[in-house]
N, C-alpha and C positions, 0 to 999 in steps of 0.2 A: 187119249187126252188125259192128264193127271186130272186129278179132282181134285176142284175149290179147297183152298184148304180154309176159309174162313165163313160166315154165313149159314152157320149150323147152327144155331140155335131153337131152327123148327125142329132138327131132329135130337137133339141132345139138351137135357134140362140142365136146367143148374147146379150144380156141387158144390159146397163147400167142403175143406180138408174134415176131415174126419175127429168130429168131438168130443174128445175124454168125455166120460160117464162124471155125472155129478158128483156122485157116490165116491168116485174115486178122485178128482181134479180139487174137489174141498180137503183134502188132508196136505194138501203141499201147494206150495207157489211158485210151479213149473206153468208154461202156457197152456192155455187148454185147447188149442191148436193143432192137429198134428200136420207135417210139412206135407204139400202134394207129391206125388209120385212124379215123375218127369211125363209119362205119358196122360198122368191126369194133367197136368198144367196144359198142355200141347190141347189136348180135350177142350179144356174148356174156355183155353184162350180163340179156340176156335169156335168159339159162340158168335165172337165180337159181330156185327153186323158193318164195319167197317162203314160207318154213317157220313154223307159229305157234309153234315155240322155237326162235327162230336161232342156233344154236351157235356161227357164225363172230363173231355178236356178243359172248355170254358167255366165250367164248377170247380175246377181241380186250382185252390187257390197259387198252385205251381206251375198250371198250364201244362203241366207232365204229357206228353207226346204220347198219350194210351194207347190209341187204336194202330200205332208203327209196333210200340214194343209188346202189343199183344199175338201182331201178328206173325212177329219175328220167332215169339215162344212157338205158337202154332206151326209155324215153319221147320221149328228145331235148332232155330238162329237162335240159341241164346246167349253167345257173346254179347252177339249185335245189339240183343235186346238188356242186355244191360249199359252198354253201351250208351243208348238210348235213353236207359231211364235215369243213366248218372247223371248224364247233362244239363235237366235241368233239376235233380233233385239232389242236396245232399247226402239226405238219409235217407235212399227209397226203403229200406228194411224196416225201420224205426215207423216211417209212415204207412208199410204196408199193415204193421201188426196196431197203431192206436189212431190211427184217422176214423174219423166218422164217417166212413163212406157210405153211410146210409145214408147220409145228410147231401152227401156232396157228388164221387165221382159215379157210382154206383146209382146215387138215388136218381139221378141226370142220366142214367143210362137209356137208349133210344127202348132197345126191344125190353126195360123194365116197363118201361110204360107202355109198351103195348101189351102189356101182360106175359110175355116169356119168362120174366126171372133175369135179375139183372145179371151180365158180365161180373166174375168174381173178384173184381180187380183189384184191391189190395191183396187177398191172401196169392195171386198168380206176381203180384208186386212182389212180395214177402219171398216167394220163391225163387224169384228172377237172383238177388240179392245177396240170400243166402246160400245159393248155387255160387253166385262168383266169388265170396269168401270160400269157401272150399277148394273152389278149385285155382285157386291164386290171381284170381284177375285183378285184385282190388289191392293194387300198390299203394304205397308210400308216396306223398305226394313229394313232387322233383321239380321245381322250378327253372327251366331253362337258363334263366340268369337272375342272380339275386339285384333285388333296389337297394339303396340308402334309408330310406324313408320305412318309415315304424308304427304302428296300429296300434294302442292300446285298448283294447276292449275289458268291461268292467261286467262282467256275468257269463257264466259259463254254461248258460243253459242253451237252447236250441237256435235261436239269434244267434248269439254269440258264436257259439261253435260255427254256424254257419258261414256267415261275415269273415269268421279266421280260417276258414278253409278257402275261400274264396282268392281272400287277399293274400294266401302264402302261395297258392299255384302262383300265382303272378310275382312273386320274389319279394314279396313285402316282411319285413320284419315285423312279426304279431308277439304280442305278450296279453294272456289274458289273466284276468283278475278274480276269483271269484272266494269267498267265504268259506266254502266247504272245503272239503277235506279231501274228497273226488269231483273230476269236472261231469258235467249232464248235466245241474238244474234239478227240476223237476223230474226229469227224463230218469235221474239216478233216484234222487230221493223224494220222489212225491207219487210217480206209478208201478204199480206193486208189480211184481214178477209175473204172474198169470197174465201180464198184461205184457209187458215187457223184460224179459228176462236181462238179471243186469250184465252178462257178458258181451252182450249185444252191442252195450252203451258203451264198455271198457274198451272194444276192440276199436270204436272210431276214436275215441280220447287217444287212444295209444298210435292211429294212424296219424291224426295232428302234431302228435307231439316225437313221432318219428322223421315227419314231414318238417321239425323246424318251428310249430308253434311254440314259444314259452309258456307255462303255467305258472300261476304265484298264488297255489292255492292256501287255504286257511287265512284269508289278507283279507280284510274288511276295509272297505272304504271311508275315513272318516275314523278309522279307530287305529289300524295297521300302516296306513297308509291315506295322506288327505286324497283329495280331487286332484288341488294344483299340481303336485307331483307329478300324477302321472300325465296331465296335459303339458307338464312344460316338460316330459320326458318323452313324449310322442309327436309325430306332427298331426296325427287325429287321434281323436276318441270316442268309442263306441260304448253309450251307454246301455247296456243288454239285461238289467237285473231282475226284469220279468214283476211279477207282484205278490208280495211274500205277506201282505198284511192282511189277516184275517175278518172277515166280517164278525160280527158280532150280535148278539142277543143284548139288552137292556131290559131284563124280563126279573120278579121275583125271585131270590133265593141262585141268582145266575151265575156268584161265584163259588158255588160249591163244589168241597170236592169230587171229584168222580166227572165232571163235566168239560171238556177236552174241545181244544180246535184239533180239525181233521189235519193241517198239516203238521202238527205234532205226532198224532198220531200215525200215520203214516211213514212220517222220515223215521221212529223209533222201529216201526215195523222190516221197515229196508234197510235199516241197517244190521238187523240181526240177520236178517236174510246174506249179508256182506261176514257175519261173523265176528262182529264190531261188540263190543259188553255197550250197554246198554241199561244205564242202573233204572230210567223208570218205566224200564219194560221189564226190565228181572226184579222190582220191586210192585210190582202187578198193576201199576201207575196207568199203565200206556198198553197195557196188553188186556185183549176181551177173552180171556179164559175162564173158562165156569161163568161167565157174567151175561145179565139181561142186556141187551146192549140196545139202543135208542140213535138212530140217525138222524140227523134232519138238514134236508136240504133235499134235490131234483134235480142235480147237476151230475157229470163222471165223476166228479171228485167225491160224492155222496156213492155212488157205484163203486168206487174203489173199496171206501169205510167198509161198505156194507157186506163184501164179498171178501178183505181182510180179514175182518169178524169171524167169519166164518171160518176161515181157516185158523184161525186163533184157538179155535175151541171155544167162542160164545154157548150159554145157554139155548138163546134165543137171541134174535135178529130183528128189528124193524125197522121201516125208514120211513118217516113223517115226511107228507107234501101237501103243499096247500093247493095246489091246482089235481086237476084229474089225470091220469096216464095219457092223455094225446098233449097235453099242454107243459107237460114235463122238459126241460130243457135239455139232460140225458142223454144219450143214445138207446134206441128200444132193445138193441140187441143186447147191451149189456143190462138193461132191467131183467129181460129174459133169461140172462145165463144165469143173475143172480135169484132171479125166483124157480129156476131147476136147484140151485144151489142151497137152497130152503129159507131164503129171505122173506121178509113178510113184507108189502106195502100199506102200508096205510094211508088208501087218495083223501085229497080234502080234508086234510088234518093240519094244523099249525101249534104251535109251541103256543101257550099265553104266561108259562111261570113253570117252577121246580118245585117237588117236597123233598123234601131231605130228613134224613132219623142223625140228627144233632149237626155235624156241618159235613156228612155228606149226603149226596145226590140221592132221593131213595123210586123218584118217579118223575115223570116229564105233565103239568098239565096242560092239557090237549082242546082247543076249541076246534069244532067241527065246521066246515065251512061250507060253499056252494060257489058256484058260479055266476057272477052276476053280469050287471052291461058290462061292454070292452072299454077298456082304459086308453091311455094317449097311445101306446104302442099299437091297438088293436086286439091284445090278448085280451082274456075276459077275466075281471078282479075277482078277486077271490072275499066272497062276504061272510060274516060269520052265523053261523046257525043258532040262536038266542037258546039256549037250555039244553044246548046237546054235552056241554064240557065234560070231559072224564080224564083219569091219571091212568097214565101206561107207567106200569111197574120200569125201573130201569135200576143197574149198578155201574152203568157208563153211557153218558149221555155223550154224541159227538155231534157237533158244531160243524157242518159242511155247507155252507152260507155263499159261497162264492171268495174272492180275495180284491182288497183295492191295494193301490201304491203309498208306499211309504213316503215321508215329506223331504223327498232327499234335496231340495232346496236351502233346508234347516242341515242335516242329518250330515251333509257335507259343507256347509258353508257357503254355499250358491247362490245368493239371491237372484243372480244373471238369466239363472234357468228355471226359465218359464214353463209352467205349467199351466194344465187347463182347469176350467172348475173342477173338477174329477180327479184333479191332484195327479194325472197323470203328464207325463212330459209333451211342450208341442212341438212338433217333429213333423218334417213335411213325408208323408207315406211314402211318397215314389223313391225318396234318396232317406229320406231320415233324418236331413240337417236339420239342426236346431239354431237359432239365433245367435246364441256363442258361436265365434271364428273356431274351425275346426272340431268341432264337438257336433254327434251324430246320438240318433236315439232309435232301438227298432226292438219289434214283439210289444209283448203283453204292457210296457212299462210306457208305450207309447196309446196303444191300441185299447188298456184294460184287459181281463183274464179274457184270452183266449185260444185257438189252437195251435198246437204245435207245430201245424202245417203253415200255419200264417208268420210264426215267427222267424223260420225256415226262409220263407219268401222274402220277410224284410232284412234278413241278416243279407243275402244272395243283393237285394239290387242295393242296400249302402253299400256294401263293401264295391259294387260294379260304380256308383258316384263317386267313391274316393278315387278308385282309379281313376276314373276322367279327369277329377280335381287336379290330383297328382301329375297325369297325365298334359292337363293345361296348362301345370305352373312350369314344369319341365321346359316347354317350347316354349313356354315366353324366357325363359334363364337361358334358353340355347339362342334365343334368336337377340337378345340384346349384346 
């Protein structure tokens, strides 16, 4: 009788790929990743306990088919199994390497919770992925027969691209729109290489745009090009711009210089990584070399700053949070890679003001906090500790605060589109439409800052609404 090949998990623990040394993965912004071996993925995809309610599924805001395409690995199917996990996912590579699946498919793993050690399921994602770019599976998309009907989508980050892979299988003519200079979004210039390496991101741009997407990049909406345009050049519009507008400090001495928003910081960082000149990183503006460097914020985007830094060549490292390590909003795994990497935290710490030696930034000061009752959310507010304040030395303070939406109501001449208190667009979730005729909204720009997995998902079911739109108007034009 052949042997189970799944429900190992009693006898085989967990593995993840194998960790570059701190020592060595701080000097370069390669992934610190290394790929599974074919018979480790097979291993350890044969943990899955193949559960008849798979959690990692119903957490997986993709609904990603896990417990099939784990098993296929385990099997040695890995066609099949990528097969499987293109289906519902556009980018399984991209999600196998920056999802928080501690948070999500992983953290919902059955035998995590019973104490085994969860299913490794992005890095066995990651694998699936990057096996089938190798070995040629992963074609050019070919649309059986092209439509008439055109998509303008307005941002080229993870929505976007989504939405326009979606709706060019299906013959649709897409044109995307985006500001930068390369398409990704964030994807290209906001998460550093160690995290995602940017070929990764080039090779699906270049699948879209071998498949028949248009690109119009460097185009600003409102300055290169209004709104109207492209509506009255489209029969829909997908507004994808994600949320590029920085939070902000209102604190003592807060414009000085040497004190940086983290997305500045970061696209100047990716872009030298691309080989791009970069004057206020080669004018020491944007770059933490020799320098004390001060973070502040609890989020990935403070994870990125602070393990950038590092390979910068920072002096020193720290990252200011007002709540404790479990209250952190983060992922723990990258707090962890970054304090092997010799980051320093400082819990229960908040910014209250700057000193500076003439108008730049020379220290951050710091009120010491505690935990008090829980707030409307239920997390617990953070109070401050009456005579603890003290100044952390800094020569680049960076701003990692989170990001809200730009007033693109103003910003393009819109008053039509409605947004909510939050200044973000209102868009119904399931399809994305918004109250303008033929105008759609998905990701971050709908939602507020957050994952890339979710953005993914709302590009996937608008672009599946329009089709049906398009689809209804069709048979009613045939049937009169």
């Amino acid at each position: 009788m052949a042997e189970q090949p799944m429900l190992k998990f009693v006898k085989i623990e967990r593995d993840m790929p194998e960790k570059r040394g701190a020592d060595v993965r701080r000097q370069d912004f390669d992934e610190i990743y290394a790929e599974y071996a074919d018979a480790k993925a097979k291993e350890q995809s044969s943990r899955c306990s193949q559960c008849g309610v798979p959690y990692c599924q119903s957490h997986c805001p993709l609904h990603n088919n896990i417990p099939d395409w784990l098993r296929l690995t385990a099997e040695g199917r890995l066609r099949e199994a990528y097969d499987v996990s293109q289906a519902t996912n556009t980018f399984p590579e991209i999600c196998g390497r920056i999802c928080p699946q501690d948070r999500l498919c992983e953290g919902n793993c059955v035998i995590e919770q019973s104490g085994h050690g969860t299913v490794t399921i992005g890095s066995v994602e990651k694998y699936i992925t990057d096996t089938a770019w190798e070995q040629g599976w992963v074609q050019p998309i070919t649309p059986t027969s092209e439509r008439t009907e055109s998509v303008g989508i307005i941002g080229a980050g993870p929505g976007g691209l989504a939405a326009a892979d979606v709706l060019r299988r299906a013959g649709v003519q897409v044109t995307v729109y985006d500001s930068y200079d390369r398409a990704g979004g964030l994807l290209t210039y906001g998460i550093p290489g160690f995290k995602l390496e940017k070929d990764v991101v080039m090779r699906r741009n270049a699948q879209l745009e071998q498949g028949g997407v248009t690109f119009r990049l460097n185009c600003t909406v409102g300055k290169d090009i209004t709104f109207q345009e492209i509506k009255d050049t489209h029969d829909a519009v997908i507004i994808a711009t994600g949320v590029y507008k920085s939070r902000d400090l209102a604190m003592p001495n807060g414009e000085a210089a040497g004190i940086e928003k983290a997305i500045d910081f970061l696209t100047a960082s990716n872009r030298k990584s691309f080989g791009d000149a970069v004057e206020d990183f080669d004018n020491g503006r944007l770059n933490a070399k020799d320098k004390r460097v001060v973070v502040i914020g609890g989020g990935d985007t403070a994870m990125d700053c602070v393990r950038t830094s590092i390979r910068q060549g920072a002096t020193s490292v720290k990252c200011l949070y007002r709540r404790d390590r479990a209250n952190m909003p983060g992922s723990q795994r990258e707090v962890q890679n970054a304090e092997e990497e010799g980051v320093v935290f400082e819990w229960l710490s908040a910014p209250k003001g700057f000193t500076t030696d003439g108008d730049t930034v020379a220290g951050v000061m710091v009120q010491k906090m505690r935990l008090g009752a829980p707030d409307a959310t239920g997390r617990q507010a953070p109070e401050v500790i009456e005579g603890a304040d003290y100044v952390e030395d800094a020569d680049l303070v960076i701003k990692a605060l989170g990001f809200e939406p730009e007033a693109l109501p103003t910003l393009w001449g819109q008053p039509d589109l409605e947004v909510t208190r939050w200044g973000t667009i209102k868009a119904a979730f399931t399809t994305g439409k918004t109250a303008m005729d033929g105008v759609y909204a998905v990701g971050d720009i709908v939602r507020g800052a957050s994952l890339v997995v979710w953005a993914i998902r709302d590009g996937r079911d608008c672009a599946d609404a329009i089709l049906d739109a398009m689809n209804a108007k069709a048979q009613v034009m045939a049937a009169e």
